[in-house]
C-alpha positions in Angstrom: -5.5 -61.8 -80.1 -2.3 -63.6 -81.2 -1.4 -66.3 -79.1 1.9 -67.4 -77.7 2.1 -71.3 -77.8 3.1 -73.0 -75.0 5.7 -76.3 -74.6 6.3 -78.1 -70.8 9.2 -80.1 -71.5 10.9 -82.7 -69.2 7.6 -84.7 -68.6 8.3 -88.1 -66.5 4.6 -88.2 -64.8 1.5 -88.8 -65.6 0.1 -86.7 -63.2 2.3 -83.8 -64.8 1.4 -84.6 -67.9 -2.2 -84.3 -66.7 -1.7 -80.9 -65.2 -0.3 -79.4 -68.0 -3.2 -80.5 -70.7 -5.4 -79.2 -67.9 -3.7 -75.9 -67.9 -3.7 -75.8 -71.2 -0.6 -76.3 -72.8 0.0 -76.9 -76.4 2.8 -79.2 -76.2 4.5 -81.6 -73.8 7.9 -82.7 -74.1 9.6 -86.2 -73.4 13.3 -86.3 -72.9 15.5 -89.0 -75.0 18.6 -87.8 -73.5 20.1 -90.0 -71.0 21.9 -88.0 -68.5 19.3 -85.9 -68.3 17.4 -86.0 -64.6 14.5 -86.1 -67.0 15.4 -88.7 -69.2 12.7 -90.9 -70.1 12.9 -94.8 -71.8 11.1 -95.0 -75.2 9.0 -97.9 -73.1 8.2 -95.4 -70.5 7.5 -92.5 -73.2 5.0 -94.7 -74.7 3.0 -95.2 -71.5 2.7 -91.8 -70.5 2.1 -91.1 -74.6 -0.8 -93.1 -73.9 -2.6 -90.5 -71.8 -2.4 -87.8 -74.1 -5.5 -86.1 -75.9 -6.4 -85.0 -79.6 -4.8 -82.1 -80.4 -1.7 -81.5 -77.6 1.9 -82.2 -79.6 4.1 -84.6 -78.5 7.4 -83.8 -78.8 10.9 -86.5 -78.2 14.1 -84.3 -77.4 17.4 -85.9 -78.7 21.0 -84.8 -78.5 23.5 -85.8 -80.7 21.8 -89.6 -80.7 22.9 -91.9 -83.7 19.8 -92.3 -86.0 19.1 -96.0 -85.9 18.5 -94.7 -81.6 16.0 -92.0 -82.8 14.3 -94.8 -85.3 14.0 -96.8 -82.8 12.4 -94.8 -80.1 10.1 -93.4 -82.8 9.1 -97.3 -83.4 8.2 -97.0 -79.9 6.4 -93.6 -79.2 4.2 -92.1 -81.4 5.8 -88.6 -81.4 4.3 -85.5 -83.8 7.4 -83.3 -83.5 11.4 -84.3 -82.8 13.5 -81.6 -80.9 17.2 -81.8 -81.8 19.3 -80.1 -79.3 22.8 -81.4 -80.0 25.1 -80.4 -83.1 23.1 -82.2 -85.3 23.4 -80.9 -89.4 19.9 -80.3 -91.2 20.3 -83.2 -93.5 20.2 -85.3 -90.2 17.1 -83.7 -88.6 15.5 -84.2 -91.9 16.0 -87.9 -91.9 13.5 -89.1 -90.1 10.5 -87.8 -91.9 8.8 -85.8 -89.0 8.3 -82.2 -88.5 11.1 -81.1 -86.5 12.8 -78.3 -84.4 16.3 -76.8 -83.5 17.8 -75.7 -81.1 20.5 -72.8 -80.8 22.6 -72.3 -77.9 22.8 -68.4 -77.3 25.9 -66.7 -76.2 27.8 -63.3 -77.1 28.9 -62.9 -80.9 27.2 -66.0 -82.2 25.1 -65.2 -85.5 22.0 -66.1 -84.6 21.0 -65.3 -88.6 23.8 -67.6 -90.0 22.7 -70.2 -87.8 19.3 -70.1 -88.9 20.0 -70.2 -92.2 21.7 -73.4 -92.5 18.2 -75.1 -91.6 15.9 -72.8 -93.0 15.0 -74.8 -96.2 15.1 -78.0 -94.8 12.2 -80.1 -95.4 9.9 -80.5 -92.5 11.7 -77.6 -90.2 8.8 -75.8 -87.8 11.1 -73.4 -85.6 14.5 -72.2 -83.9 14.5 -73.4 -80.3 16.9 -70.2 -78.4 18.2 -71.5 -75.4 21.0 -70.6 -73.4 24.6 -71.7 -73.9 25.9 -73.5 -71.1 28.2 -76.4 -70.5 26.3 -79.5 -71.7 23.1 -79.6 -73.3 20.3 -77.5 -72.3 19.7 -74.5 -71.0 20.2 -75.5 -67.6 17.7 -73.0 -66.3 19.8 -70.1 -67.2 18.3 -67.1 -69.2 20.0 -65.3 -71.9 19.8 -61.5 -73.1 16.8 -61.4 -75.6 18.2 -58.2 -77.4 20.7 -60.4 -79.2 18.0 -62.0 -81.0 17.6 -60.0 -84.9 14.2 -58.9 -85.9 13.5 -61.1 -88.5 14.6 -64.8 -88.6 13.7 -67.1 -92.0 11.8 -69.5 -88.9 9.4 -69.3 -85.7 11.1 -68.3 -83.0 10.2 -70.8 -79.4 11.9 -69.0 -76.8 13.6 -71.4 -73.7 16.2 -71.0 -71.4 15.6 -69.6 -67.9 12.0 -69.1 -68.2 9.6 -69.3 -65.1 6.2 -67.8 -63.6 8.3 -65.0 -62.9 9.8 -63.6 -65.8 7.5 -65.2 -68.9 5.0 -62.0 -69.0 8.2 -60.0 -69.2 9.9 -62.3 -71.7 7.0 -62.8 -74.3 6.4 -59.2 -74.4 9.6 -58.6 -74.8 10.6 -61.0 -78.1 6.8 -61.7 -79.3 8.6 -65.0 -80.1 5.6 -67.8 -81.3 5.9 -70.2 -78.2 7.8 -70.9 -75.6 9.3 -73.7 -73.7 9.7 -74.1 -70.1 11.2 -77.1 -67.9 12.8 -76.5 -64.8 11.5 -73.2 -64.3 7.8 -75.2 -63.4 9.5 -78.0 -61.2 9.0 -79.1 -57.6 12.3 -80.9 -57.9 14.6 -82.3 -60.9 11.7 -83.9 -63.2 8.9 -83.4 -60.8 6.6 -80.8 -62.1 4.8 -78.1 -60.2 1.3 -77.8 -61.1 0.7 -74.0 -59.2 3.6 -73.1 -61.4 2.4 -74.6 -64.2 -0.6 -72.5 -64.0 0.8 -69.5 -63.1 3.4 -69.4 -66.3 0.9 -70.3 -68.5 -1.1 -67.8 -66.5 2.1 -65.1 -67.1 1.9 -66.2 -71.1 -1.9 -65.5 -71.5 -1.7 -62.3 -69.8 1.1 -60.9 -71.9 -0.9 -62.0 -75.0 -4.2 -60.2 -73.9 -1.6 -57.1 -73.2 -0.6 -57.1 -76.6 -3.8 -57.5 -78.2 -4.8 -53.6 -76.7 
């Protein structure tokens, strides 16, 4: 059965961070982004980093930071994979000798192949984050029509932006992307994570999988 991996970003709790390794998520993410409702401190990162298990990626999301701020929260938190949502250039996201991920910010006419090819050699690139555009960074919770994205893109494809219980069976049976990424879309409140959601999208994810596997 091919499996759609799984990232809960946005993670400020323990006890969230707890609920999703319980549900079974691959990856957690920690926000570096300061006016972010999720923001967390490179201090606090490292004590919730502390909690984590073998085998779950941690992941630090930056926009647009200077790199002597991503050197020094990475002197701080032990992180496996750095997220780079801003207008950052390859040669930057290559810089800090991590595996790393970006982000594109969907809207109509942007060429989502072009894009993709300005990062595709890079060393240490792992996938193209889709997310919707909206003002600011992030997808603030809004989905974006899936038919724009091409067939075949030179990277993995994690699909964000507007995903919840709700619509993620629909979503990964639609693009087949290789993850996805959810924040809001399994909250309580801004930064407060919902653990029957949590379990329900993950739920919604390993049901399309199984789906696809008859």
């Amino acid at each position: 059965m091919t499996r759609t991996r799984i990232k809960i970003c946005g993670i400020t709790r323990e006890e969230d961070l707890a609920a999703a390794v319980a549900a079974g998520a691959d990856a957690l993410g920690f926000v570096f982004y300061p006016p972010s409702p999720r923001y967390v401190t490179p201090q606090r990162a490292a004590e919730l980093l502390a909690g984590m298990p073998a085998f779950v990626t941690r992941v630090g999301l930056f926009v647009n930071e200077p790199a002597e701020t991503v050197h020094a929260v990475l002197a701080q938190a032990s992180l496996d994979l750095l997220q780079f949502h801003g207008d950052e250039d390859a040669a930057y996201c290559a810089g800090f000798g991590k595996p790393w991920i970006k982000a594109a910010r969907m809207r109509e006419g942007f060429d989502l192949l072009e894009y993709a090819s300005a990062f595709a050699d890079a060393p240490g690139v792992c996938g193209l984050l889709l997310d919707a555009h909206v003002e600011g960074y992030g997808g603030g919770g809004k989905t974006f029509d899936w038919s724009m994205i091409p067939r075949s893109l030179p990277l993995p494809v994690i699909l964000s932006g507007g995903l919840h219980p709700g619509n993620v069976n629909e979503a990964v049976r639609a693009v087949r992307p290789w993850a996805v990424d959810v924040s809001s879309g399994v909250e309580a409140a801004r930064g407060i994570k919902d653990v029957r959601k949590i379990d329900e999208f993950i739920a919604g994810v390993r049901d399309a999988d199984a789906g696809h596997a008859l």
